[in-house]
C-alpha positions, 0 to 999 in steps of 0.5 A: 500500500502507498498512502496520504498526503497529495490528492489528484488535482495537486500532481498537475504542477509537478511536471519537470523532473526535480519536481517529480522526483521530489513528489515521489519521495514525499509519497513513499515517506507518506506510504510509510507514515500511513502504514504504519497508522494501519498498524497502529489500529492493527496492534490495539484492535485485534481481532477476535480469537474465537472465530476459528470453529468456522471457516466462510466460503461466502459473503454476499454484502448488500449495501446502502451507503448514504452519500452526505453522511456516514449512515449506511444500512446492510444486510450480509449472507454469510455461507460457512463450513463448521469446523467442529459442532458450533452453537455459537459464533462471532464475528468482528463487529464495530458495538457503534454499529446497530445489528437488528436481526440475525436470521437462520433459516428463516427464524430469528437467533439470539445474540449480542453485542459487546466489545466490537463482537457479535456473538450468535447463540444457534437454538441446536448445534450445527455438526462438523463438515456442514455448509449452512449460512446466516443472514445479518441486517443492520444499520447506524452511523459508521464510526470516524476512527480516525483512520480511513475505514470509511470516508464521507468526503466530497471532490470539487463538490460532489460527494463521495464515499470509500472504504479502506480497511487495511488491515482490520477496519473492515469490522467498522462498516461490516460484520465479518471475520479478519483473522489472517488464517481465512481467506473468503472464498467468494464474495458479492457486493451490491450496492444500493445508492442514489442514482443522481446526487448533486445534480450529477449521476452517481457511478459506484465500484468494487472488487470483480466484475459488475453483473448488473445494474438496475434502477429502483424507486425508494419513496419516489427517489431513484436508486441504482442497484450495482451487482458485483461479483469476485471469485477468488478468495479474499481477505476481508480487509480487501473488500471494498466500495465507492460510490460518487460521480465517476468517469469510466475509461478503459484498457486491456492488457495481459500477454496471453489472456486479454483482460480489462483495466477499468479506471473510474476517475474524477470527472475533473481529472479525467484528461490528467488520467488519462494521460498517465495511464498510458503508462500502465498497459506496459507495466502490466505486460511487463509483471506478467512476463515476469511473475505469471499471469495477473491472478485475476484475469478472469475479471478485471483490474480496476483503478479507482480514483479516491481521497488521499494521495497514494494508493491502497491494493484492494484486490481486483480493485486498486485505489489510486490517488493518481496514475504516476507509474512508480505507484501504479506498479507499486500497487499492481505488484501487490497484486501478486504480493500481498493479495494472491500471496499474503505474508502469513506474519507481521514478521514476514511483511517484507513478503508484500513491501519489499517484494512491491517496492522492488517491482517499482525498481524492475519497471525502471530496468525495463522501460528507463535502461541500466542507467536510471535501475543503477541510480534507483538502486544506489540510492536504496542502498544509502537509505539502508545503511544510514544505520549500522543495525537492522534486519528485513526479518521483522523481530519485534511485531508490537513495533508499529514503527519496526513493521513499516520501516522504510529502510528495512521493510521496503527497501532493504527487503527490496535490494535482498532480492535483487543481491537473490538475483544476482546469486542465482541469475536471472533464468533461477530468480525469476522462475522462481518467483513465478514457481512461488506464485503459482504454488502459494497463490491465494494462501499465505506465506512465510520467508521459509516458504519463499527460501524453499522454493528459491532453492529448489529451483536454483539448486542452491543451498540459501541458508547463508544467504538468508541467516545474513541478509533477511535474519541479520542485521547490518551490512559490510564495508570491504577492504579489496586490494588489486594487484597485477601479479604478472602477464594480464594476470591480477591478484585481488583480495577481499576483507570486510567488516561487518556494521552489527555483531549478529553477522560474523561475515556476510557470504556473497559473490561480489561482481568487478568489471576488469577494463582498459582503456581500448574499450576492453572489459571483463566482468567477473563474480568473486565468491567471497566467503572468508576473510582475506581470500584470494582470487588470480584472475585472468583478463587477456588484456593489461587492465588500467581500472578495476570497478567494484559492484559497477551497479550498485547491486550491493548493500555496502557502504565505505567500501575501498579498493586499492590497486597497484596496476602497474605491478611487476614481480621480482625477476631472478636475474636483477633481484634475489632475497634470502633466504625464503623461508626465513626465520630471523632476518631477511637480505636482498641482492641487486644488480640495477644500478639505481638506487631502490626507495624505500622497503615495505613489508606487507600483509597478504591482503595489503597492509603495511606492517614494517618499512625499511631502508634499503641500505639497511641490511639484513631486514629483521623479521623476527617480529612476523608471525608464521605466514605468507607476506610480501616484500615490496618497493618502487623503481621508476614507476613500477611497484615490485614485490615478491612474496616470501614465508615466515617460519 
């Protein structure tokens, strides 16, 4: 979800690039800022915990929203499969709103209300395994919670009225269960509302596709009935509707089945929107290439214009503040992740945000080049590692402000998988994501869920991966020293340090780009596993740049790269040291006539331990550990070494 702060009407100045660049930032931090209000309701209005001895295949919402105030009037069928004998069921229920009857089987039950629940008492036991089904009336004023659930607003002014339950606000305007272990089968809203209001014709929305729509006369007035059914399981808080005066345009998409893509915009938007939406039928083509087939296709994705700037993924039924592509993608990700697919925890939101957030990224890869992929991707990482700590893996779940962490949950989440994808290559990665969606689709998931399946496609051994970039904290910062170490051969040696003590080491192949200056250029991938490893790569060419992490595929930051290009070993004939092995002391012949600057003594990744005088002779070694070291100096403009061994 990406929400609040810039209505429609307010994009239409932001046209140069600056500009819109900086109204994308202020949205993402906005998206943030409204998720975690989401939370807020989430962590102090739990849902009920006694709603599990049910399971719903069916909802049918009749409603009749009032279009100048918050009251509304509903009936709601409910088709249910008893998971054990039932006598009594709940459902979640705002107590403001007023139940006047329960009917089962055309006899009225008892029941109550208290504590946001509505308890049912059945006269005789319903046994395990059977379908039966109740129907619910009630009405009242929708309480304001603040928070979104349900709006009465107006727009250049005609009134509108929306819904946005994300996560638990559904139970405000509607009777239902919003645990996060059962998806609704199927359900059908039809809505009953003013055919003209305000002297202009009111037009109403919601998830899958419109069947019908009827006019009806209540107390001489005429009322439209519209008819929508969806038949892919749902969960609650993805339901909703809206009704004001709407202008509809349309598009199709989709590489294999052609579907509609309804757009229902404000009147006053409507050349605006259009405009922008030329953008969207690329992006969807796009994800469907990528992930699979959109996983409603047999009904339509609707984008529906509403009042807060941003965009909630209501399945089959998005609701936009506007038609920019990075939020467009953003929410049409979320079809996939986050609707066909849910996180089956708060630990695992990283499973909707990062996976959303990085399809932003894969639409500027494809559509914008390498260039602007690389600039998205380099700053994400100088995001993440504005702290030293963090892990994608959500610890602490009572954290509203942990949860939807931008840093870590978004973009964080979002640069794993695209450091996934570059160590298991393009053909595994996006195989499995498209392995991943096909085999949990309408169900939820965990991160092992998605490791699993990673990894048997790629055949590949995750779990290092994962313990350090998704349960983790932190990042490294590397120390790499290249050194030509003979003909078109170069030495490169790897260290790193880590940000936060819970990574001792993070495991990871790391990818240089080798070039000269004819145009000449090899990329290779350095498996990286320990501290101070060493790597002789072969180019076929004398390298005058060595390149680290040329597209900022990697979260790093502070990283060094030394190089000694120009480097030539010691040739027997002109330079002898002795003896090698050595225990105590350490002497050099020379026959060149110039004089040598000064000695060093090196590490073998590159760190200066000891300098000499040349004419200082012998060169005392005793001080060195057992080990492999070089000796090193300058003449003329070559740096020459020569490796010897410490007993």
């Amino acid at each position: 979800m990406k929400l609040n702060l810039y209505n429609l009407s307010v994009f239409v100045w932001f046209f140069t690039g600056a500009s819109l660049i900086y109204a994308q930032q202020n949205m993402q931090r906005n998206l943030v800022q409204r998720e975690r209000t989401a939370a807020l309701r989430r962590l102090l209005q739990q849902p009920l915990a006694n709603t599990g001895n049910y399971d719903i295949t069916y909802h049918r919402l009749e409603l009749q929203p009032q279009l100048d105030n918050r009251n509304l009037t509903g009936e709601v069928t409910t088709y249910f499969v008893a998971n054990n004998d039932l006598i009594q069921m709940e459902f979640d229920f705002n107590t403001q709103m007023q139940v006047n009857s329960v009917i089962y089987h055309g006899s009225q039950l008892n029941f109550n209300q208290s504590n946001n629940r509505l308890i049912i008492n059945f006269l005789q036991p319903i046994l395990q395994g059977n379908l039966d089904s109740i129907k619910i009336t009630y009405d009242g004023f929708v309480p304001d919670t603040g928070l979104g659930s349900y709006a009465v607003s107006t727009h250049n002014g005609k009134p509108v009225v929306w819904t946005l339950s994300e996560p638990y606000g559904a139970r405000d305007w509607w009777p239902c269960k919003q645990d996060l272990t059962d998806k609704i089968d199927s359900v059908d809203v039809i809505l009953k509302y003013p055919k003209i209001q305000n002297g202009v014709e009111m037009v109403g929305v919601s998830n899958g596709i419109l069947t019908s729509e009827n006019i009806t006369q209540i107390n001489g007035t005429d009322y439209k009935i519209s008819t929508w059914k969806h038949r892919y399981p749902i969960a609650a808080y993805l339901v909703a509707f809206a009704v004001t005066n709407y202008t509809k345009f349309s598009q199709t998409a989709g590489i294999v089945q052609n579907f509609p893509i309804d757009n229902y915009v404000y009147p006053e938007n409507l050349s605006l929107a259009q405009i922008q939406s030329n953008a969207f039928v690329p992006v969807m083509n796009f994800f469907e290439q990528s992930f699979g087939h959109y996983p409603f296709y047999t009904e339509k994705y609707g984008q529906i214009q509403f009042g807060w700037g941003g965009g909630m993924e209501h399945q089959t039924a998005t609701f936009v503040a506007n038609y920019q592509r990075w939020l467009i993608a953003h929410e049409l990700a979320h079809q996939w992740f986050g609707d066909a697919i849910t996180c089956g925890s708060w630990h695992d939101i990283w499973l909707n945000e990062g996976f959303a957030t990085y399809s932003e990224a894969l639409i500027k890869e494809h559509l914008d080049g390498q260039t602007e992929f690389d600039n998205w991707k380099q700053n994400a990482v100088s995001a993440i590692t504005q702290y030293p700590d963090g892990s994608v893996y959500v610890q602490d779940t009572t954290d509203v402000w942990r949860i939807f962490d931008s840093r870590l949950s978004y973009y964080k989440g979002a640069m794993v998988l695209n450091m996934l994808r570059l160590q298991v290559g393009d053909s595994d990665f996006f195989e499995g994501l498209r392995n991943y969606v096909n085999q949990k689709s309408f169900q939820y998931a965990k991160t092992q869920d998605f490791k699993a399946i990673i990894e048997t496609q790629s055949g590949k051994d995750l779990t290092d991966f994962f313990n350090d970039w998704i349960y983790g904290e932190g990042y490294p910062t590397y120390s790499i020293q290249v050194t030509r170490t003979g003909a078109q051969e170069y030495e490169v040696v790897i260290n790193q340090t880590t940000s936060h003590a819970s990574v001792s080491f993070f495991e990871l192949s790391l990818p240089f780009v080798f070039k000269d200056d004819n145009g000449h250029e090899l990329q290779v991938m350095l498996q990286n596993t320990i501290n101070g490893q060493h790597f002789v790569v072969q180019t076929g060419f004398d390298v005058t740049d060595v390149i680290f992490d040329p597209h900022h595929d990697i979260i790093h930051r502070n990283s060094i790269l030394n190089m000694n290009l120009d480097i030539k070993t010691f040739e027997n004939q002109t330079f002898k040291i002795y003896p090698n092995p050595v225990k105590h002391y350490l002497y050099m012949d020379s026959s060149l006539l110039q004089p040598v600057s000064e000695l060093k003594i090196l590490s073998v990744d590159g760190k200066e331990l000891r300098t000499y005088s040349y004419q200082n002779q012998p060169f005392d070694v005793d001080f060195l550990p057992a080990g492999v070291y070089w000796l090193q100096f300058r003449l003329n403009r070559y740096t020459y070494l020569q490796k010897f061994v410490k007993q």
